[in-house]
Steps between C-alpha positions, in 0.01 A plus 500: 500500500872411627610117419496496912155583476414267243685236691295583783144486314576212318592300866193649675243377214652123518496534846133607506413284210624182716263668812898491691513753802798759441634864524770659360776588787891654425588794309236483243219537775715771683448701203149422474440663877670812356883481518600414154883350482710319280427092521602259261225288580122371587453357899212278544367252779197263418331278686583163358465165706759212447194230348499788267838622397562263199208575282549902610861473402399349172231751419751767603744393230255527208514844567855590630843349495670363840787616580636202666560168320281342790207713599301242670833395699522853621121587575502206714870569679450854520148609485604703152554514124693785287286510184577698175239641292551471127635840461772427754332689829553297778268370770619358848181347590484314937231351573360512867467293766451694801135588621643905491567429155173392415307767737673701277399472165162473649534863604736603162291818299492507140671797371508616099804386286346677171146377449563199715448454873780304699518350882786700630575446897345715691799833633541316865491131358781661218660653780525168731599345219829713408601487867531152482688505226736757669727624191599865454275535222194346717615762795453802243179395355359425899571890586395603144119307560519617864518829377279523233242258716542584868108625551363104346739341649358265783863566697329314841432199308867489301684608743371160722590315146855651450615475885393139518696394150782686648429314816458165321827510315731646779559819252392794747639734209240421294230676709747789596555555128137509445410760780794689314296541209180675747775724628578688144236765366607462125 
């Protein structure tokens, strides 16, 4: 097993030991949905509500080092923590707040890292998710898991999703980018 792996594993089974909804999004899960490529890190989003954040954060630092000299500070600013596991793999860990977010790990599969299973988001919740972010990177791996994906793809359903996020924050190019990636045949 890679240390990203292991980084992985070890945040799922707190995660799940704690009963805390999450999936793994970024890079990592990309490669999980069959593109492999270089990332430096582990994405996560959990499910995590503010009465609760303290004793989570707490529980989270038995087992990993923050990143931040205020971790509490910034999952209550930001909605996000950059954790560390011992062997130095890093974690950027949000925590969601939007109903999409949590219809979303409701829906997240379990796929196999190793012997273990681990909530990955779902190929168009992965893709909606990297449009968003709208980096070069997150362009590449949208037309890499529209490629690989296009037949499961629910395109009706994220098509709505991505044209009303575009909509929403006055980007237009975020949608035309995205019907982009439908155009190639990779």
């Amino acid at each position: 097993m890679t240390p990203l792996q292991r980084a992985a594993v070890r945040l799922a089974q707190e995660l799940e030991r704690r009963r805390t909804p999450y999936m793994l999004i970024g890079g990592f899960a990309v490669g999980l949905w069959g593109h492999p490529r270089t990332t430096v890190d582990v994405d996560a989003t959990a499910w995590v509500s503010e009465t609760e954040i303290k004793s989570f954060l707490a529980a989270l630092g038995r087992r990993f080092r923050f990143r931040s000299a205020r971790p509490l500070e910034a999952a209550r600013r930001a909605h996000h923590v950059q954790l560390e596991t011992r062997d130095g793999v890093r974690i950027d860990l949000s925590f969601g707040r939007l109903p999409f977010e949590r219809e979303a790990m409701a829906r997240a599969p379990s796929l196999d890292i190793g012997a273990r299973k681990i909530r990955v988001a779902a190929v168009d919740d992965l893709i909606f998710y990297k449009v968003v972010a709208d980096r070069p990177q997150d362009h590449a791996d949208v037309a890499a898991l529209v490629a690989r994906h296009r037949r499961r793809i629910n395109r009706r359903v994220l098509d709505r999703r991505v044209r009303e996020v575009a909509a929403a924050a006055a980007q237009p190019e975020l949608y035309q980018r995205y019907l982009e990636a439908w155009k190639r045949r990779d």
